[in-house]
C-alpha atoms as an extended CHARMM CRD file, in Angstrom:
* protein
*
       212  EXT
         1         1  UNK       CA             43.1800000000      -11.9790000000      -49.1300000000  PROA      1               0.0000000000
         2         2  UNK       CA             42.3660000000       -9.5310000000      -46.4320000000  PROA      2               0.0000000000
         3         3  UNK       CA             42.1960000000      -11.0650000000      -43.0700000000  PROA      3               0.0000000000
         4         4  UNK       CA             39.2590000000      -12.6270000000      -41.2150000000  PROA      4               0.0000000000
         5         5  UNK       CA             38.3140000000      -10.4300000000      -38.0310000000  PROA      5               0.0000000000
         6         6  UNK       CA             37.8140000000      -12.3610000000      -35.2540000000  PROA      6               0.0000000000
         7         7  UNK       CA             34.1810000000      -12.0770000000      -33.8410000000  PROA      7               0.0000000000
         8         8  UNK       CA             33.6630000000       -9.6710000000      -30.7920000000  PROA      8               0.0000000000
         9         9  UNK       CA             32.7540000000      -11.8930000000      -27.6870000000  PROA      9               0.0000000000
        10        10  UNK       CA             32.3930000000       -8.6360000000      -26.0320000000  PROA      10              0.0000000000
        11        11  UNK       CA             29.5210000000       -7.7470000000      -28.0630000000  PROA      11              0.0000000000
        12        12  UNK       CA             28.1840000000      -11.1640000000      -28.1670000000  PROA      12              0.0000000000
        13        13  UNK       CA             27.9300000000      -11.7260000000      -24.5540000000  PROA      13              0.0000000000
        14        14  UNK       CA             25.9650000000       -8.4390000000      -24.7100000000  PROA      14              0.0000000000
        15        15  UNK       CA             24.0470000000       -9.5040000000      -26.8140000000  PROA      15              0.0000000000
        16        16  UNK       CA             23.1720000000      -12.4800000000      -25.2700000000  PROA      16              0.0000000000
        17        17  UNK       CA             22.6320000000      -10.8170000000      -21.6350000000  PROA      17              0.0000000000
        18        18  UNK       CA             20.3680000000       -8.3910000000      -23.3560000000  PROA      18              0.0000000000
        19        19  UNK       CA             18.3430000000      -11.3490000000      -24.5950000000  PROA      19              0.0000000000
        20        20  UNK       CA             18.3890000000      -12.9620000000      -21.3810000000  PROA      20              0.0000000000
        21        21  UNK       CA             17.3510000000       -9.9250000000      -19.4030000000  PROA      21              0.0000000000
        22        22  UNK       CA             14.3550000000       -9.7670000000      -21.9580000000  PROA      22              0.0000000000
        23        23  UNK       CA             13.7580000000      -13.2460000000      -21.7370000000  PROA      23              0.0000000000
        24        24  UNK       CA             13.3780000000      -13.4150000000      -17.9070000000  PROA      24              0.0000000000
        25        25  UNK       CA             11.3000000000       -9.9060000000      -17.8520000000  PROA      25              0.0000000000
        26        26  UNK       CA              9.1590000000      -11.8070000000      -20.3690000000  PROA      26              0.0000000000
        27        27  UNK       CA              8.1270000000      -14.9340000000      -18.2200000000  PROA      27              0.0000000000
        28        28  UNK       CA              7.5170000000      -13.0710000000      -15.3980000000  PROA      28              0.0000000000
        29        29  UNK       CA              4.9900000000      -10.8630000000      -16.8530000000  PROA      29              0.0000000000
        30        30  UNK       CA              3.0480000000      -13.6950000000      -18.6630000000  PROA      30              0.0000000000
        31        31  UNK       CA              3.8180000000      -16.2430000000      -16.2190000000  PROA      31              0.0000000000
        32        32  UNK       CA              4.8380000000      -15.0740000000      -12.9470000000  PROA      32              0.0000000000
        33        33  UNK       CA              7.6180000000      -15.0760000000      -10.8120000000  PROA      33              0.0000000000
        34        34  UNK       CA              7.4370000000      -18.6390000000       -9.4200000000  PROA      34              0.0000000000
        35        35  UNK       CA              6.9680000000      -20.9960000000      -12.9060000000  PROA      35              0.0000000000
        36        36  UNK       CA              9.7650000000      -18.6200000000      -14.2190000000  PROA      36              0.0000000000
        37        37  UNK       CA             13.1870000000      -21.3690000000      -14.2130000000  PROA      37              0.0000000000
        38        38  UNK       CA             16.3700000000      -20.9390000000      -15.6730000000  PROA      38              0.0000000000
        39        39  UNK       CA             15.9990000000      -23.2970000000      -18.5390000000  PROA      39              0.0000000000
        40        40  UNK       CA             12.4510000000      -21.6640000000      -19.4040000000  PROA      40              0.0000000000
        41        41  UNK       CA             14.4900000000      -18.2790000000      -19.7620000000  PROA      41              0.0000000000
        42        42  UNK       CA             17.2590000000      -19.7280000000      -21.6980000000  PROA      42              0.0000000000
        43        43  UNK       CA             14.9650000000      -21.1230000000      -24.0810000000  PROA      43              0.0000000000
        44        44  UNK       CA             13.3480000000      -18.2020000000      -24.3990000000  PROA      44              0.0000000000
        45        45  UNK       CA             16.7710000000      -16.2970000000      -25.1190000000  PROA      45              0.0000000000
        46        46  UNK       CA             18.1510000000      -19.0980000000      -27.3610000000  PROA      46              0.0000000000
        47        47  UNK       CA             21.1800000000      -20.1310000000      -25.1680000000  PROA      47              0.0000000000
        48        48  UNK       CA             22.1480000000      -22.7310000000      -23.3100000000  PROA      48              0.0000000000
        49        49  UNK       CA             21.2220000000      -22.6150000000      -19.6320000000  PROA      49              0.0000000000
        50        50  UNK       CA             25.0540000000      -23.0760000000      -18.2130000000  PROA      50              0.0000000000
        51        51  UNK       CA             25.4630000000      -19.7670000000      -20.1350000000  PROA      51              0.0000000000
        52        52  UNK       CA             22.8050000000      -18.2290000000      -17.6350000000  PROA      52              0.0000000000
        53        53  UNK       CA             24.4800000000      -20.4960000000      -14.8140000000  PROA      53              0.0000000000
        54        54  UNK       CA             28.3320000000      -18.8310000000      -15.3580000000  PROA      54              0.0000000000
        55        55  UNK       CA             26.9950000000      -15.4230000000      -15.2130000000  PROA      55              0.0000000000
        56        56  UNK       CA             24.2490000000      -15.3470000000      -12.2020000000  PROA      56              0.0000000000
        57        57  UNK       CA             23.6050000000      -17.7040000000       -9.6220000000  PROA      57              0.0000000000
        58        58  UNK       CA             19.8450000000      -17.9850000000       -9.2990000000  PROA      58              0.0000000000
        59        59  UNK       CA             17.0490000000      -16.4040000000      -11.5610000000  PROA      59              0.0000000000
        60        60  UNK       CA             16.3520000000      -13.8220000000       -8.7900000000  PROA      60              0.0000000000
        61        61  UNK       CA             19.7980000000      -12.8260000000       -9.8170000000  PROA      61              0.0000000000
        62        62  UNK       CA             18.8480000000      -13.2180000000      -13.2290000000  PROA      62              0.0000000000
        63        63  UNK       CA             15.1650000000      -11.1360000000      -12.6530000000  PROA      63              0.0000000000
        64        64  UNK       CA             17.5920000000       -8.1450000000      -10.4820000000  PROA      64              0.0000000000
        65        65  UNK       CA             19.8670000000       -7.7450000000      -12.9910000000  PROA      65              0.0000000000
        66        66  UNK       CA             17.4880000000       -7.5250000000      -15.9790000000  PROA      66              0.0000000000
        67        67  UNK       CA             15.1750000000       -4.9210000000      -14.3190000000  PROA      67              0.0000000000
        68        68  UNK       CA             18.2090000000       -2.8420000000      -13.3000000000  PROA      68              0.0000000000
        69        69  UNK       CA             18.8320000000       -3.0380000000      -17.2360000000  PROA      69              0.0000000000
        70        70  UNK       CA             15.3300000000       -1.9570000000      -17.6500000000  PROA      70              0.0000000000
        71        71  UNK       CA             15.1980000000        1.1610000000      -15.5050000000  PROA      71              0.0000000000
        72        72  UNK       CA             18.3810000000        2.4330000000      -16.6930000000  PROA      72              0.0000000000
        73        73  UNK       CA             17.1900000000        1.9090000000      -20.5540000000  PROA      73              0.0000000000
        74        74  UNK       CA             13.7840000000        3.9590000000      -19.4830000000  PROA      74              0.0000000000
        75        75  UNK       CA             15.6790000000        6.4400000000      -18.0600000000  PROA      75              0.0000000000
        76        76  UNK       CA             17.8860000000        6.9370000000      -21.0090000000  PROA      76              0.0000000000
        77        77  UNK       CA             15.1500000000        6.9230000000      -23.5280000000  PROA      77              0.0000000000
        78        78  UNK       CA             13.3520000000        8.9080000000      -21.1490000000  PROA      78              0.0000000000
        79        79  UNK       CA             15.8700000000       11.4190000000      -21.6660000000  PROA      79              0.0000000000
        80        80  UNK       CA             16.2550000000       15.1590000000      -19.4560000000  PROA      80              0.0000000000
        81        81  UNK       CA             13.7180000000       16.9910000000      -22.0440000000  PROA      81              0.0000000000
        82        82  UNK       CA             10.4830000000       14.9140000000      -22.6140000000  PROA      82              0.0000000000
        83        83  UNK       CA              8.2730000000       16.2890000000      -19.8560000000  PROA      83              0.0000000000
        84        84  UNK       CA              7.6680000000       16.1420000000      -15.9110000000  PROA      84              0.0000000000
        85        85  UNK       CA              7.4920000000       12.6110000000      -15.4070000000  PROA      85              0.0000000000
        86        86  UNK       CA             10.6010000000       11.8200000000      -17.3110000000  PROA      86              0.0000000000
        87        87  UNK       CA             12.3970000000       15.1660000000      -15.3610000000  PROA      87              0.0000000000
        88        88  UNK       CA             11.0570000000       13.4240000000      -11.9050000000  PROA      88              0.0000000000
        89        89  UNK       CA             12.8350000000        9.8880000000      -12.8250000000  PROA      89              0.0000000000
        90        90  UNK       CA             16.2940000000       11.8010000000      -13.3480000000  PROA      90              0.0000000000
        91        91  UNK       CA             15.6320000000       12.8480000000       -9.6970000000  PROA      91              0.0000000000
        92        92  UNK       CA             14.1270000000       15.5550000000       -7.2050000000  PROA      92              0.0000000000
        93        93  UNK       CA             14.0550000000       18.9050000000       -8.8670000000  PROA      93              0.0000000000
        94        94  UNK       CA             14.6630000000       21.8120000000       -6.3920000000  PROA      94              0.0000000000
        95        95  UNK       CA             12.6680000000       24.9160000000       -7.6430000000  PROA      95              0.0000000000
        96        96  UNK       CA             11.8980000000       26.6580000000       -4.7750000000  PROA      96              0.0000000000
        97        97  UNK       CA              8.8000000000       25.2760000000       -4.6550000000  PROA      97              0.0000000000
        98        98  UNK       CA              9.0790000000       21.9480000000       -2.3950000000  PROA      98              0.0000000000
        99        99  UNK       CA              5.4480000000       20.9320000000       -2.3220000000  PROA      99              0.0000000000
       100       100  UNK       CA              4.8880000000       21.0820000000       -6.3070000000  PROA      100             0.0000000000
       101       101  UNK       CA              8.5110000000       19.1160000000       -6.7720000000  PROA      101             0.0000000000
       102       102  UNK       CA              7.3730000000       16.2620000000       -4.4070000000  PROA      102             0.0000000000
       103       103  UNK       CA              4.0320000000       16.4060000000       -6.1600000000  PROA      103             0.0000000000
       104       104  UNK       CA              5.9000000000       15.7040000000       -9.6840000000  PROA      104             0.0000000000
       105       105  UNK       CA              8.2120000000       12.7880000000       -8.4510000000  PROA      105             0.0000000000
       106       106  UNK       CA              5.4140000000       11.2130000000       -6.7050000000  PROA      106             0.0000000000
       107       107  UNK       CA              3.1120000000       11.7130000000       -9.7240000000  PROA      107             0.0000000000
       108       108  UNK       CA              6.3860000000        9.8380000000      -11.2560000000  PROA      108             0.0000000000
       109       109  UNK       CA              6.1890000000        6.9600000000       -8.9660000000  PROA      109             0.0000000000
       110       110  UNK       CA              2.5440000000        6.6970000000       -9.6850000000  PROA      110             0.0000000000
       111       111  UNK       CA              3.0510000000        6.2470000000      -13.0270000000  PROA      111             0.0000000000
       112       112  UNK       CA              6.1840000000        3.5270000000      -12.5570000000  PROA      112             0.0000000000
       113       113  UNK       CA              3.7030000000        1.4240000000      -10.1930000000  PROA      113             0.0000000000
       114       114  UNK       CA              1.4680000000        1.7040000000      -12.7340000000  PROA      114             0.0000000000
       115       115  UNK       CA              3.3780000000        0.3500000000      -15.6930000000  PROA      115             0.0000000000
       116       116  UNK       CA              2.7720000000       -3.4050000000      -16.2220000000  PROA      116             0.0000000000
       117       117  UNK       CA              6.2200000000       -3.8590000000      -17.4660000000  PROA      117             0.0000000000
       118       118  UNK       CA              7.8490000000       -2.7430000000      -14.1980000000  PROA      118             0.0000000000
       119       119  UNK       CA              5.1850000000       -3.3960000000      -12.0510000000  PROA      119             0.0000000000
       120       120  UNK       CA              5.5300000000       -7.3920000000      -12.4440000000  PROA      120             0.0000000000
       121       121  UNK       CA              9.7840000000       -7.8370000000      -11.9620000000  PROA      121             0.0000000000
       122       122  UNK       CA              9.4540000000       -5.0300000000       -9.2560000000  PROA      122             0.0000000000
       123       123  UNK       CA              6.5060000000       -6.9670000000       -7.3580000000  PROA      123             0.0000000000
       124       124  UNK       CA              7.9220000000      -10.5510000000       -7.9940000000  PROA      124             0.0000000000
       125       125  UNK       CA             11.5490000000       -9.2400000000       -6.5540000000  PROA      125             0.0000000000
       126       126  UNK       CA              9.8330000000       -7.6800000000       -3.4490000000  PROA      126             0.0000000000
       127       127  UNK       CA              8.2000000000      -10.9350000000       -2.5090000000  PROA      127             0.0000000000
       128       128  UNK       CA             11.1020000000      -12.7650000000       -3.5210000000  PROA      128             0.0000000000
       129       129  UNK       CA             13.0380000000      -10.5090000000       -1.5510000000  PROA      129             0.0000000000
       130       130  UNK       CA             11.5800000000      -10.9920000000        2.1820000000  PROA      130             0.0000000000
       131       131  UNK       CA             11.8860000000      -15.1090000000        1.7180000000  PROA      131             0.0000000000
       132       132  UNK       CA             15.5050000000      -14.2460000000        0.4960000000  PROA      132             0.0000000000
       133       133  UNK       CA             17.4490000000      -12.1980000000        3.0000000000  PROA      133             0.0000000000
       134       134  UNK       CA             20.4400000000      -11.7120000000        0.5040000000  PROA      134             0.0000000000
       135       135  UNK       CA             18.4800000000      -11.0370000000       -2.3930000000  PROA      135             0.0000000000
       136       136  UNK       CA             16.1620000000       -8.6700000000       -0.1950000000  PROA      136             0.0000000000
       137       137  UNK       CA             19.2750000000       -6.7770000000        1.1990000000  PROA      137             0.0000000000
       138       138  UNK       CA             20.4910000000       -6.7130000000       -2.6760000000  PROA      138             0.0000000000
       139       139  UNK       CA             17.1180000000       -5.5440000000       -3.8540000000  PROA      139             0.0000000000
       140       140  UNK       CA             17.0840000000       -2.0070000000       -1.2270000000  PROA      140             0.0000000000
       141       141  UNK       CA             20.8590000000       -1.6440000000       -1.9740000000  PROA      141             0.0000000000
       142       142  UNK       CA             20.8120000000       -1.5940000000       -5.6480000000  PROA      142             0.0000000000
       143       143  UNK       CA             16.9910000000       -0.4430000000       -6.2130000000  PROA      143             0.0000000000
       144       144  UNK       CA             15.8800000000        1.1260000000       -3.0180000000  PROA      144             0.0000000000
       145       145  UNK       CA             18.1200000000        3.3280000000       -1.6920000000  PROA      145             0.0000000000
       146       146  UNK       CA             19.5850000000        4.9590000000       -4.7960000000  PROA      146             0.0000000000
       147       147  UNK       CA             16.1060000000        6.4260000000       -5.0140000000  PROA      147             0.0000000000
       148       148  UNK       CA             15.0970000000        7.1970000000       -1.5640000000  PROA      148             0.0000000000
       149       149  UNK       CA             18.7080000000        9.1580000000       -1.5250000000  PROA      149             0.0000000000
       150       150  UNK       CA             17.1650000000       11.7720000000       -4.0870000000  PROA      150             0.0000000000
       151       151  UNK       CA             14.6960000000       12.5490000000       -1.4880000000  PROA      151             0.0000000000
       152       152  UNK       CA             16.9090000000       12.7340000000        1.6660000000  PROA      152             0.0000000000
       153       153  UNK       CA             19.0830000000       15.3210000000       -0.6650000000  PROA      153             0.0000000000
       154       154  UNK       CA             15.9400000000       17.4490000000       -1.5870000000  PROA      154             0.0000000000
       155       155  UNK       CA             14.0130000000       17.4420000000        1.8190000000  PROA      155             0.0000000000
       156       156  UNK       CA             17.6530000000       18.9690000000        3.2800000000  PROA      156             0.0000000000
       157       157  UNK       CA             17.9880000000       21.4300000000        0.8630000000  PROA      157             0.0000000000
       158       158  UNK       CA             14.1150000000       22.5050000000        1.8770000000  PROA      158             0.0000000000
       159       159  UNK       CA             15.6080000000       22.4380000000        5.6000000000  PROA      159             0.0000000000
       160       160  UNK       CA             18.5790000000       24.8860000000        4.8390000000  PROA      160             0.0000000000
       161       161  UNK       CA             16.1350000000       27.2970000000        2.8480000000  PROA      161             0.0000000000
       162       162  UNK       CA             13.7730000000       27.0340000000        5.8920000000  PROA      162             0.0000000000
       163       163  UNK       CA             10.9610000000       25.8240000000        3.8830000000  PROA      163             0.0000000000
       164       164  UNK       CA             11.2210000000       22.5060000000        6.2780000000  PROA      164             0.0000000000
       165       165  UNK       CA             11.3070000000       22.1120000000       10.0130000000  PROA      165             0.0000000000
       166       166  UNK       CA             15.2350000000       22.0680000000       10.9090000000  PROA      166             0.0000000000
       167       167  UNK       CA             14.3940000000       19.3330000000       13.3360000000  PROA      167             0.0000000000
       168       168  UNK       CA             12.7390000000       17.1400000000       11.0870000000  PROA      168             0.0000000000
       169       169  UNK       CA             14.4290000000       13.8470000000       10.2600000000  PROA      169             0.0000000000
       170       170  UNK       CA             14.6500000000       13.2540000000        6.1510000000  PROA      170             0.0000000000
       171       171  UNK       CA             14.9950000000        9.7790000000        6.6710000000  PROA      171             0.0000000000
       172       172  UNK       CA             11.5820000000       10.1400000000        8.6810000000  PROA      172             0.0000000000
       173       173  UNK       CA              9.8960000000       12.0650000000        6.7340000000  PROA      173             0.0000000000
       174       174  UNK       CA             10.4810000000       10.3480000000        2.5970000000  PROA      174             0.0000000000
       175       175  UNK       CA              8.6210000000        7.4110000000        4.4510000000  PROA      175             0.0000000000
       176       176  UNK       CA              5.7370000000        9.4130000000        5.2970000000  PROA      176             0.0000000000
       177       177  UNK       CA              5.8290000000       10.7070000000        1.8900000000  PROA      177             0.0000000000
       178       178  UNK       CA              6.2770000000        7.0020000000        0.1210000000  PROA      178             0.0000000000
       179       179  UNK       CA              4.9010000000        4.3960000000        2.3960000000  PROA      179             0.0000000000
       180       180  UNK       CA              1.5600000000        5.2280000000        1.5780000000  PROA      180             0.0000000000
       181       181  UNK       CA              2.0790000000        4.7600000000       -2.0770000000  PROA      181             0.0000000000
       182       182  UNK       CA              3.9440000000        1.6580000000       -1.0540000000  PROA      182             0.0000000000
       183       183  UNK       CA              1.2710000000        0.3270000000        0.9530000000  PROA      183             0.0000000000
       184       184  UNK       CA             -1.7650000000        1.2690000000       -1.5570000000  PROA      184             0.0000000000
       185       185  UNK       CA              0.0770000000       -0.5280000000       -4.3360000000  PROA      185             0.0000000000
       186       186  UNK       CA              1.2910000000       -3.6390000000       -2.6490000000  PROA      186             0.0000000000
       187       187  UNK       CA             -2.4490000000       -4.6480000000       -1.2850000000  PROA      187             0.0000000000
       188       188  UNK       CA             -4.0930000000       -3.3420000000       -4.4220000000  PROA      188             0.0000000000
       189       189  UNK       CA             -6.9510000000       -1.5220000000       -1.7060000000  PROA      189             0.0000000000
       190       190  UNK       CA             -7.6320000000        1.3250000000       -3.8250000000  PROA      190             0.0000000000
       191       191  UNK       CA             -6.5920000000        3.0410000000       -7.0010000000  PROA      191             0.0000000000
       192       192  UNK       CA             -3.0290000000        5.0110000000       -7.1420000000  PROA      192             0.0000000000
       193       193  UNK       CA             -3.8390000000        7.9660000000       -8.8680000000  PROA      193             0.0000000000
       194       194  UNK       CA             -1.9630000000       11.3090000000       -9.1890000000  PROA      194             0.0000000000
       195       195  UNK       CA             -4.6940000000       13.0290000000       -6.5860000000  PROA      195             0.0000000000
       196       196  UNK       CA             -4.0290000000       10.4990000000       -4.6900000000  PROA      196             0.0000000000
       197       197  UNK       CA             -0.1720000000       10.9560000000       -4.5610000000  PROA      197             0.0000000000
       198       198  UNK       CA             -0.9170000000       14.9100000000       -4.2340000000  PROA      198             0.0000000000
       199       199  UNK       CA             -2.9310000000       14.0460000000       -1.5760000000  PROA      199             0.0000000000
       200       200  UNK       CA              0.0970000000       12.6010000000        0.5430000000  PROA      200             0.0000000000
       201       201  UNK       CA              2.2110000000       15.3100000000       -0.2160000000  PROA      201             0.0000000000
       202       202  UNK       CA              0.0340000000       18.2980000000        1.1050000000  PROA      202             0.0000000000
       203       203  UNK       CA             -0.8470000000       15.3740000000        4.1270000000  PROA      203             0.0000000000
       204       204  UNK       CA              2.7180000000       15.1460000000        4.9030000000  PROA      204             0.0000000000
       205       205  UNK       CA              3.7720000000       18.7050000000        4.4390000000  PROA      205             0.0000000000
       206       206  UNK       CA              0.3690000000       20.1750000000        6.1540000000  PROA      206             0.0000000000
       207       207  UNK       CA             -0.3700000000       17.5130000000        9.1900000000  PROA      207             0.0000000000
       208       208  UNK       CA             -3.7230000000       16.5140000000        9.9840000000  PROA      208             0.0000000000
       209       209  UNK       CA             -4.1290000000       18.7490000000       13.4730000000  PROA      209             0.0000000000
       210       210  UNK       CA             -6.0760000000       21.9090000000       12.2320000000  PROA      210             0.0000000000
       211       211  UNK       CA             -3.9430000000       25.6750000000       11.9900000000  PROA      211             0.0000000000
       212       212  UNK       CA             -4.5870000000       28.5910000000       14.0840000000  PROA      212             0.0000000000
């Protein structure tokens, strides 16, 4: 008799944090983030909730981890070839042309604020995230800052082909470029349309005082 090969716990546990990742991005969305528990997600995933309990500590850990899973999955199926928006989420292109490559990653972050099935984890683990000081500091560390890197790296390039002030401070000026969007999409004031994120960028890069 040939042998019996032993099972791969390797690919079961993936398995199993793939369905728990799903599970908690699941609640969220069709119950939000608060009557989301632990044993609602295990049920949901079909294991037990010490399984959940060995591998994360809280279901903000849980909700973080999964949406992590989620952004890098849309960024792989996204892939470098299927169009502007997907080209903008692999980062800040540099074509000479700074104004029209802010205008396409913004007109990407339009479109990720806009998409219910990031738009729910991403809201739930920013509220989440100023009543949790850990989870908050996690939540810019792992999600935040990864991203606002991309644009510290392009508005410097811009600097050293003098297409940017040499005195102007990146750090500085990303936030003028993506607290508005961050601000129109948290309070839900007004629609966040691509004019809208155009709109910032020739705001940003033109100021408001009129030109000789």
């Amino acid at each position: 008799m040939a042998p019996t090969k032993a099972p791969d716990s390797s690919r079961r546990s993936d398995r199993s944090r793939r369905a728990i990742h799903d599970a908690a991005l699941a609640l969220v969305g069709e119950v939000g983030y608060r009557r989301t528990t632990i044993e609602g997600i295990a049920a949901r995933a079909g294991v037990g909730k010490q399984t959940i309990y060995r591998w994360w500590p809280s279901k903000a850990a849980v909700l973080m981890e999964a949406f992590l899973d989620l952004a890098g999955r849309a960024a792989e199926e996204a892939g470098p070839q299927s169009g502007d928006t997907a080209q903008a989420a692999q980062g800040i292109p540099d074509t000479g042309d700074l104004t029209a490559d802010l205008k396409l990653v913004l007109r990407a972050t339009v479109d990720e604020l806009n998409d219910p099935a990031l738009e729910v984890p991403t809201r739930a683990l920013t509220a989440e995230g100023i009543i949790d000081a850990q989870l908050g500091a996690e939540f810019v560390t792992k999600l935040l800052e990864p991203q606002l890197a991309l644009y510290v790296t392009r508005l410097r390039a811009a600097q050293e082909a003098g297409h940017l002030r040499a005195d102007a401070d990146p750090r500085i000026a990303l936030e003028l470029l993506i607290g508005p969007l961050m601000h129109r999409w948290l309070l839900r004031t007004l629609p966040l349309t691509h004019a809208y994120a155009d709109a910032i960028v020739d705001y940003a890069l033109g100021g408001l005082t009129p030109r000789p």
